[in-house]
C-alpha positions as CSV (number, residue, x, y, z in Angstrom):
1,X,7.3,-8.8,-24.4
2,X,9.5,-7.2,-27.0
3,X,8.2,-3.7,-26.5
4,X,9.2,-3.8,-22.8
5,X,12.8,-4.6,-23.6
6,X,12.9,-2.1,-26.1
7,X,11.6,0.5,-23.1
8,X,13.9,-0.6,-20.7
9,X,16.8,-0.4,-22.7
10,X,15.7,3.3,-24.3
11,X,15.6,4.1,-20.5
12,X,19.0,2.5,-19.7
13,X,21.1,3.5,-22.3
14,X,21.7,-0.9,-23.1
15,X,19.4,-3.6,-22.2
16,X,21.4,-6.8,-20.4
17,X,20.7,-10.0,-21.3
18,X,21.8,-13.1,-20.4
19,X,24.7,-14.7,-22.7
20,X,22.7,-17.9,-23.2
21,X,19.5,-16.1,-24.2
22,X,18.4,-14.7,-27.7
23,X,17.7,-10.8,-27.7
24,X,14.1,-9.7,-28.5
25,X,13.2,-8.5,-32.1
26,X,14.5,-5.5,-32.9
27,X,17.8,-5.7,-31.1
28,X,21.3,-6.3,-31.7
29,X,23.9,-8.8,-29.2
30,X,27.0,-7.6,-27.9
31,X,28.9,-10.6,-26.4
32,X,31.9,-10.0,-24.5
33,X,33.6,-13.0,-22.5
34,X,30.7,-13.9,-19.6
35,X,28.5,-10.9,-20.0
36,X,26.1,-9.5,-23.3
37,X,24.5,-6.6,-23.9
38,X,21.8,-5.7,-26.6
39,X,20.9,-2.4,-28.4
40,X,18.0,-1.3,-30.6
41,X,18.5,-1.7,-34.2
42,X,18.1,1.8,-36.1
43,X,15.8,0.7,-39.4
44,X,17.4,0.2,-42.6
45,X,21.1,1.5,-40.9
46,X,19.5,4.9,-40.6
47,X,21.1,7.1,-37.3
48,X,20.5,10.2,-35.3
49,X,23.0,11.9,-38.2
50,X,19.8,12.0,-40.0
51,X,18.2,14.5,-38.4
52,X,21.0,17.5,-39.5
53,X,19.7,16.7,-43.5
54,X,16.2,18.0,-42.1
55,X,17.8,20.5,-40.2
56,X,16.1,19.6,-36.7
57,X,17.9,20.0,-33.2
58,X,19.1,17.0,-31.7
59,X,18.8,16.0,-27.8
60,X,21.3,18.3,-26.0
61,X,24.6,17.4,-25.0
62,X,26.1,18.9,-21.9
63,X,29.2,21.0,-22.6
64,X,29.3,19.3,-26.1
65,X,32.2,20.4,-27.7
66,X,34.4,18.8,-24.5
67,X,32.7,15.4,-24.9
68,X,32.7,14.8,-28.8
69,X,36.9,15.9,-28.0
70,X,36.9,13.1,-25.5
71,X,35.4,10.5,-27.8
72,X,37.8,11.3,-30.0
73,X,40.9,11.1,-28.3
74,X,38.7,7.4,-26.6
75,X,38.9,6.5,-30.1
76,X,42.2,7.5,-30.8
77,X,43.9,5.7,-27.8
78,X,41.6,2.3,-28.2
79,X,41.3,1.3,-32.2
80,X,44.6,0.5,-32.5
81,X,44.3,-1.8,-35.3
82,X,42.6,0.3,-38.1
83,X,42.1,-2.8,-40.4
84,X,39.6,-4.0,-38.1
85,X,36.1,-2.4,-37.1
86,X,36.7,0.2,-34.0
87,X,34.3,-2.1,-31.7
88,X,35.8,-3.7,-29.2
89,X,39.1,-2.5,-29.7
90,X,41.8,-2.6,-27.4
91,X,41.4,-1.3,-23.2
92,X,44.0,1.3,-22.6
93,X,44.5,2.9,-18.7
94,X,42.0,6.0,-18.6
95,X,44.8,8.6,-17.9
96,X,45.9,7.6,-21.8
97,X,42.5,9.0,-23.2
98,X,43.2,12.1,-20.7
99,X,46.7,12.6,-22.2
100,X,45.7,12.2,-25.6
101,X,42.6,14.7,-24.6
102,X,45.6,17.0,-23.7
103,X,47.4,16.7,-26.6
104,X,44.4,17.1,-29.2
105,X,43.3,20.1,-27.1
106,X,46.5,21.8,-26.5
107,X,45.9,22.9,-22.9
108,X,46.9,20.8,-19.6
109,X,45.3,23.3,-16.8
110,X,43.5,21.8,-14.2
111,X,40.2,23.1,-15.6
112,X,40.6,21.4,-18.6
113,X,41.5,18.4,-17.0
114,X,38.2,18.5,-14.3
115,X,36.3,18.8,-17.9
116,X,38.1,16.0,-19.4
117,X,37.0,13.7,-16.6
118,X,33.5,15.2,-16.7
119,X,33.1,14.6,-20.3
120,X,34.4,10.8,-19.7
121,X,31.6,10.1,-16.9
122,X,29.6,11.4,-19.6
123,X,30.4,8.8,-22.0
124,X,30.6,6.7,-19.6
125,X,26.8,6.8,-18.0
126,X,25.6,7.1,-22.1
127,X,26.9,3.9,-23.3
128,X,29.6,5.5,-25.4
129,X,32.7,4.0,-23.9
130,X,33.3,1.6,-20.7
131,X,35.0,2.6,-17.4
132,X,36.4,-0.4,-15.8
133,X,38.7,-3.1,-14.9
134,X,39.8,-5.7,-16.7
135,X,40.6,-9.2,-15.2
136,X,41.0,-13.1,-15.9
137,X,38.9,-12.2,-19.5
138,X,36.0,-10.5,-18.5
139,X,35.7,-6.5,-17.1
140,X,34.6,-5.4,-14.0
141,X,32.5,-2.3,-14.6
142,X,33.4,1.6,-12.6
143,X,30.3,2.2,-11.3
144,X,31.0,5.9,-9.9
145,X,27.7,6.5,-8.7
146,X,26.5,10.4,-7.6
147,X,30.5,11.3,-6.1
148,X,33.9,11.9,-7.7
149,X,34.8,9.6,-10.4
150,X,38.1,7.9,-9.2
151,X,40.4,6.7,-12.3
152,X,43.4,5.3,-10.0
153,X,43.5,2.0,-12.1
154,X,40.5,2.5,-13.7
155,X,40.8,1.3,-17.6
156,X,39.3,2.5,-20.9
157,X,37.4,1.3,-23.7
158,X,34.8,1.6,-26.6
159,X,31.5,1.3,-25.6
160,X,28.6,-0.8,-26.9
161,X,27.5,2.6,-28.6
162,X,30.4,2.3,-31.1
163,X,29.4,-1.0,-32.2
164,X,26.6,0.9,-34.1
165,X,28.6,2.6,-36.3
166,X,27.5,1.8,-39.9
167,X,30.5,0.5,-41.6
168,X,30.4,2.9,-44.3
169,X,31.6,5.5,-41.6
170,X,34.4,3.5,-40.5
171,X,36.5,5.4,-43.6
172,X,35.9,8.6,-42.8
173,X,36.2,7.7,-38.6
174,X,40.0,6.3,-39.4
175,X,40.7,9.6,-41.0
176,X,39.7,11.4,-38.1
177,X,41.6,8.9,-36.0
178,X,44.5,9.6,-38.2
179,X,45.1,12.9,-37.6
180,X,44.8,13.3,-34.0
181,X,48.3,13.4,-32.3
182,X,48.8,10.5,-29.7
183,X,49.1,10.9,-26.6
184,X,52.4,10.7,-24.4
185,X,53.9,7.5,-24.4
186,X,53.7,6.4,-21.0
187,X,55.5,2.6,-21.0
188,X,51.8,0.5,-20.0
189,X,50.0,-1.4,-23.0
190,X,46.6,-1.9,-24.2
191,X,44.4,-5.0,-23.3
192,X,42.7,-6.5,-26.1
193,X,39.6,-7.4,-26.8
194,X,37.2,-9.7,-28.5
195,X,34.1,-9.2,-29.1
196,X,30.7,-10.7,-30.7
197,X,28.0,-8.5,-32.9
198,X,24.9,-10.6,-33.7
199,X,21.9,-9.1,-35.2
200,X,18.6,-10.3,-33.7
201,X,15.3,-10.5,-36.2
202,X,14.1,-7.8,-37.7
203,X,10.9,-6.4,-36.0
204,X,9.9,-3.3,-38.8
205,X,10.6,-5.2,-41.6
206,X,6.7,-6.8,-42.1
207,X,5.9,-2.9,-41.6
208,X,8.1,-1.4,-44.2
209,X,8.6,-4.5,-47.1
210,X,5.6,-3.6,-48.5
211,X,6.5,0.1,-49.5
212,X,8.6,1.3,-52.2
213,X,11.5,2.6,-51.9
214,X,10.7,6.4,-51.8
215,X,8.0,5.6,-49.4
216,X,10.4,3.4,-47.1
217,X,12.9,6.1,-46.5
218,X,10.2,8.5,-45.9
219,X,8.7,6.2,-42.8
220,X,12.5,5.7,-41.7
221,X,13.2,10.0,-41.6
222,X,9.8,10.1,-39.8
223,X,10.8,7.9,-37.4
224,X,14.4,8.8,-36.5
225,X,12.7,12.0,-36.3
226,X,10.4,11.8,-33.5
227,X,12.5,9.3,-31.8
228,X,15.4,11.5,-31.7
229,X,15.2,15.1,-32.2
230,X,14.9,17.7,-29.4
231,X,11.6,19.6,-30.0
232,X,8.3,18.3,-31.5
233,X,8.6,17.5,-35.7
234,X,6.6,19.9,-37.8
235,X,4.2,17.6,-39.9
236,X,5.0,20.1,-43.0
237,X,8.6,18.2,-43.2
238,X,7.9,14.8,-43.7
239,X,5.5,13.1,-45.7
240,X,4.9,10.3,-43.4
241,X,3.6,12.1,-40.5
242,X,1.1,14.4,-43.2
243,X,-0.4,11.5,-44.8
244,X,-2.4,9.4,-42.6
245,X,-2.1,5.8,-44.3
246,X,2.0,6.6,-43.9
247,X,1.4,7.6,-40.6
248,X,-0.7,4.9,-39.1
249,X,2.4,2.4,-40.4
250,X,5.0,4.9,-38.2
251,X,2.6,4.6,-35.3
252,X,2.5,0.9,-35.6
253,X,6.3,0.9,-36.0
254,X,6.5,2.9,-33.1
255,X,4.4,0.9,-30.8
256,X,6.8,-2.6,-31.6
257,X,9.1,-0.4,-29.8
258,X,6.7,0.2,-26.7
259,X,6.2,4.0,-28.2
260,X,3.3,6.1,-29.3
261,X,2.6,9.3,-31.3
262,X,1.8,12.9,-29.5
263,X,0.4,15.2,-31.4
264,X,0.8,18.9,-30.6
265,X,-1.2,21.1,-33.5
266,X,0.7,20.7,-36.1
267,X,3.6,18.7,-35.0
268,X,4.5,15.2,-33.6
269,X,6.6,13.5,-31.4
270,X,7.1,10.2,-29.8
271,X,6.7,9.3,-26.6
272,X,6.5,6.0,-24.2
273,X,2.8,4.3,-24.5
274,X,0.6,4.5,-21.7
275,X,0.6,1.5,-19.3
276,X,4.3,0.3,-20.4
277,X,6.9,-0.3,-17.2
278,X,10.3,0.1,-17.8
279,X,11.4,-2.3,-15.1
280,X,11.7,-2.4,-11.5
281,X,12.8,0.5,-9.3
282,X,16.6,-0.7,-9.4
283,X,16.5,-0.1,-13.6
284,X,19.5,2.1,-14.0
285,X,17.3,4.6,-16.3
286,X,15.6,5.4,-13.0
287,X,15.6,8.4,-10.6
288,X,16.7,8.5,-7.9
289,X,15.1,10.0,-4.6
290,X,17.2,13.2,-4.3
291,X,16.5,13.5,-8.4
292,X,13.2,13.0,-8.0
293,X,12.9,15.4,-5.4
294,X,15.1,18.5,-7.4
295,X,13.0,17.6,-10.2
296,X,9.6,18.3,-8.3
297,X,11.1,21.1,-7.3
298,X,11.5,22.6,-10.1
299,X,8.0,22.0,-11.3
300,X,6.4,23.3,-8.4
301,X,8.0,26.5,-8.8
302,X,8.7,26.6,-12.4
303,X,5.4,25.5,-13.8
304,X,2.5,24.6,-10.9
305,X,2.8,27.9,-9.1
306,X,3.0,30.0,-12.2
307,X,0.2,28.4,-13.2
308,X,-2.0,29.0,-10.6
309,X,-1.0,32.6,-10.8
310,X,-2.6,32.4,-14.0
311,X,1.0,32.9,-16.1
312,X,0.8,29.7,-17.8
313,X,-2.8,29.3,-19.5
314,X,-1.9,26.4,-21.2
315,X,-2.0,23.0,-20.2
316,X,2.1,22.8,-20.6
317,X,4.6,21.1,-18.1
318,X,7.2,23.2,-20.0
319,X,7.8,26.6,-18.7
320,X,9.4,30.4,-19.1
321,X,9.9,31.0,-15.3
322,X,13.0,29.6,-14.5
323,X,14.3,28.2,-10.5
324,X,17.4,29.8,-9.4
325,X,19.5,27.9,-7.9
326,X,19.6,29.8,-5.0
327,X,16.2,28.9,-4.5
328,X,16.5,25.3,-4.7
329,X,19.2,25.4,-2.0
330,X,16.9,26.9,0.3
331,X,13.8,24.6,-0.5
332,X,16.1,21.2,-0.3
333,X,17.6,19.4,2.4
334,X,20.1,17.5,0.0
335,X,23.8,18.7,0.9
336,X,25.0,21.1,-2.3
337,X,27.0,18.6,-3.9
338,X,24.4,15.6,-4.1
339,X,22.1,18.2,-5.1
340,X,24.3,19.5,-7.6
341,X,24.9,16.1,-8.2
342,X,21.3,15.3,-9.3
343,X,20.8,18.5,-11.6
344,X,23.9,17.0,-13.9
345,X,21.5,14.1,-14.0
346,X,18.4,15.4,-14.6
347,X,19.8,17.9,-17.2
348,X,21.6,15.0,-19.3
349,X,18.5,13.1,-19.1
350,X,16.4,16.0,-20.9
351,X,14.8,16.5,-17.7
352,X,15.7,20.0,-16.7
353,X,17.2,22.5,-18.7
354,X,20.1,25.1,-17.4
355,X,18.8,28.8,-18.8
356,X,21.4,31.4,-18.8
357,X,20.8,35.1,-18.4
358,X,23.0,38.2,-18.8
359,X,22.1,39.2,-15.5
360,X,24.1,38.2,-12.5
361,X,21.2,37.2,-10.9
362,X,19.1,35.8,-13.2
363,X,18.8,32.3,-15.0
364,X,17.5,29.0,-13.1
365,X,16.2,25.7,-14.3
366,X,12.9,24.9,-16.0
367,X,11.3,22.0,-17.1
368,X,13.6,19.9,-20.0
369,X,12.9,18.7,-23.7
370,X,11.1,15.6,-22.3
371,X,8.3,17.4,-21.0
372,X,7.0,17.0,-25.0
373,X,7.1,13.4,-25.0
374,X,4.0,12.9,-22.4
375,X,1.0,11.5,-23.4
376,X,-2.5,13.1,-21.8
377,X,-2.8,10.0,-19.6
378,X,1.1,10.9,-18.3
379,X,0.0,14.2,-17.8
380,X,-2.9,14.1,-16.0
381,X,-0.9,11.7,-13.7
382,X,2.0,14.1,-13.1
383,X,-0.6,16.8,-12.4
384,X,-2.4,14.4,-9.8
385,X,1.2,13.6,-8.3
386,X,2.2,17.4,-8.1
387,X,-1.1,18.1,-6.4
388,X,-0.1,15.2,-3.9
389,X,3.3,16.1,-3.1
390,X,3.1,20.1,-2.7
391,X,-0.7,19.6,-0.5
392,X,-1.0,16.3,0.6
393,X,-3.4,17.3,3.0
394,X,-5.8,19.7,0.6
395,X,-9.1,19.0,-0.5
396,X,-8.1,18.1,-4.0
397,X,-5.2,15.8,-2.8
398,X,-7.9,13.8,-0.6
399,X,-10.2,13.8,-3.6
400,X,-6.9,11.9,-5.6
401,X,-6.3,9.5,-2.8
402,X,-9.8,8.4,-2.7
403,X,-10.6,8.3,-6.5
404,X,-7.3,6.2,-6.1
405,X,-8.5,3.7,-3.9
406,X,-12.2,2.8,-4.9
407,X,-10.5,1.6,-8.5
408,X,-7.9,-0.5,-9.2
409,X,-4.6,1.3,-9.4
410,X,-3.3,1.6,-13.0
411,X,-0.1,0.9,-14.1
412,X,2.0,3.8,-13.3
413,X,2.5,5.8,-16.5
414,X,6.3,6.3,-17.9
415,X,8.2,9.0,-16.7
416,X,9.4,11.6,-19.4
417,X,12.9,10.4,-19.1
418,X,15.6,7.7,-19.7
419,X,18.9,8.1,-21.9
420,X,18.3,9.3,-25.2
């Protein structure tokens, strides 16, 4: 089903497919050598870019300034041949992106440097460029897991991200390539690259032919909107989501792309539908165990026991009472690196979000920017699953277990997260 691609690769970052296979609707191939990936089309070429014309917040980037440097100087070091598109470019040794980092940056401390490498795992586990090896024609992939990323040998280049680059910002990307200074010559060559871009059939385009073309854009803003920015989209800002024939069209759009509407008051958001699976337990978008555990964690003391304190009133999974950190080290058996390990995840994922006070002691974690994109059926089930794994031996849990097992078990409802 096209819809459960379309969820597993929103949770994964890139949805592989086999070489010899057509992608779904909706998609576009990425071929290189032996293996393919595929990526969601954005309708009618629109991107995430969009959202800064409506002045909306897009999903956080750690330590942002650090990573969009870092792309740059990835971009600088591997689109050698400016003629041609930037995707697939050339793959250059990884400590050449770290020099030109250096260069563009002006500072070769240590602590720039542990960010530099920081910003490239970033990239890396995002889509945005490729951490491997290349051999015989095809490219081993870095897979550095939870631990220190290792870049003895390692190689870089562009990652299947790039390749969705609307060609009319390939002018302005050269000139940004142009004046960042290379970096110091160091004697070893680039690799390069070829490289396959076929677009798959258009899955929105029955949806959105029979608008004009006012009317179009305004169900394309919509839904780069609620697909993409931060917080929930005031209805006031976009004619698609106040009129309801417009926004029955975004919800159907939405729902080719295994996604539904939330409403909350006035504003909307998208989130996964309700009986969708992303894949099995190995999908890469998934959490793993000592995630999962930071992350009830976090709810337990952030938002369930708050709440029963009568401090949250509202039926919320977002919450003002942060977790110190402190606190989670005493409530978690994980060693401090794995667990701070799995808070890197969970806060690029949107899961958790770090709040900063001007106290010494203060700040924690609460409850991320996903937390808006659960539907009521999601909700209800986190709440049941909470109850389960904080008092599995209460009243109410035994009441869950045996609702649970006189009716068949639904399909377990999408977690909040994934790569966005």
């Amino acid at each position: 089903m096209p819809e459960q691609a379309h969820v597993a690769a929103r949770r994964s970052g890139v949805l592989r497919v086999p070489a010899s296979e057509r992608v779904p609707p909706g998609f576009v191939r990425l071929s290189q050598g032996d293996s393919a990936v595929a990526l969601p089309q954005w309708p009618d070429g629109a991107t995430p870019s969009l959202l800064e014309e409506y002045q909306l917040a897009p999903f956080p980037v750690e330590r942002a300034g650090e990573t969009r440097r870092m792309l740059a100087a990835c971009l600088r070091v591997c689109w050698q041949d400016l003629s041609a598109d930037p995707w697939p470019g050339v793959a250059v040794p990884a400590e050449q992106a770290l020099s030109c980092y250096r260069a563009l940056t002006g500072r070769t401390d240590d602590t720039t440097r542990s960010w530099s490498i920081g910003a490239l795992r970033r990239l890396n586990e995002t889509g945005w460029i490729s951490l491997g090896v290349p051999a015989d024609g095809n490219w081993s992939d870095l897979r550095p897991g939870r631990g220190r990323l290792d870049l003895a040998g390692a190689f870089v280049r562009l990652g299947p991200r790039c390749a969705l680059w609307p060609a009319d910002s390939h002018a302005q990307l050269r000139d940004v390539v142009r004046r960042i200074p290379p970096p110091a010559p160091t004697g070893e060559t680039g690799v390069p690259l070829t490289g396959l871009r076929e677009e798959g059939a258009r899955d929105l385009e029955d949806l959105l032919g029979g608008y004009d073309e006012r009317r179009r854009a305004e169900l394309v803003a919509a839904f780069m909107a609620v697909e993409h920015a931060a917080e929930p989209v005031p209805e006031a800002r976009f004619t698609a989501l106040r009129d309801p024939a417009l926004r029955r069209t975004l919800a159907e759009m939405l729902e080719r792309r295994g996604r539904t509407l939330i409403q909350r008051r006035d504003t909307w958001i998208s989130g996964y539908r309700d009986g969708l699976s992303g894949g099995d337990a190995s999908d890469a978008g998934r959490l793993g165990e000592g995630e999962r555990a930071v992350l009830t964690l976090v709810l337990v003391h952030s938002v369930a026991i708050p709440r029963a304190d009568g401090l949250l009133g509202e039926d919320t999974w977002l919450s003002p009472y942060p977790v110190a950190v402190e606190e989670l080290r005493r409530r978690t058996l994980l060693p401090i690196g794995e667990l701070d390990a799995a808070l890197r995840t969970l806060r690029q994922c949107g899961l958790l979000t770090q709040v900063k006070s001007a106290e010494e002691t203060g700040g924690g974690y609460v409850p991320g920017p996903q937390f808006h994109r659960l539907t009521q059926a999601a909700r209800a089930r986190l709440q049941e699953e909470l109850i389960l794994a904080a008092g599995p031996h209460t009243p109410l849990a035994v009441a869950i277990r045996s609702r649970r097992s006189t009716r068949p078990l639904p399909t377990e409802p999408s977690a909040p997260g994934g790569t966005e």
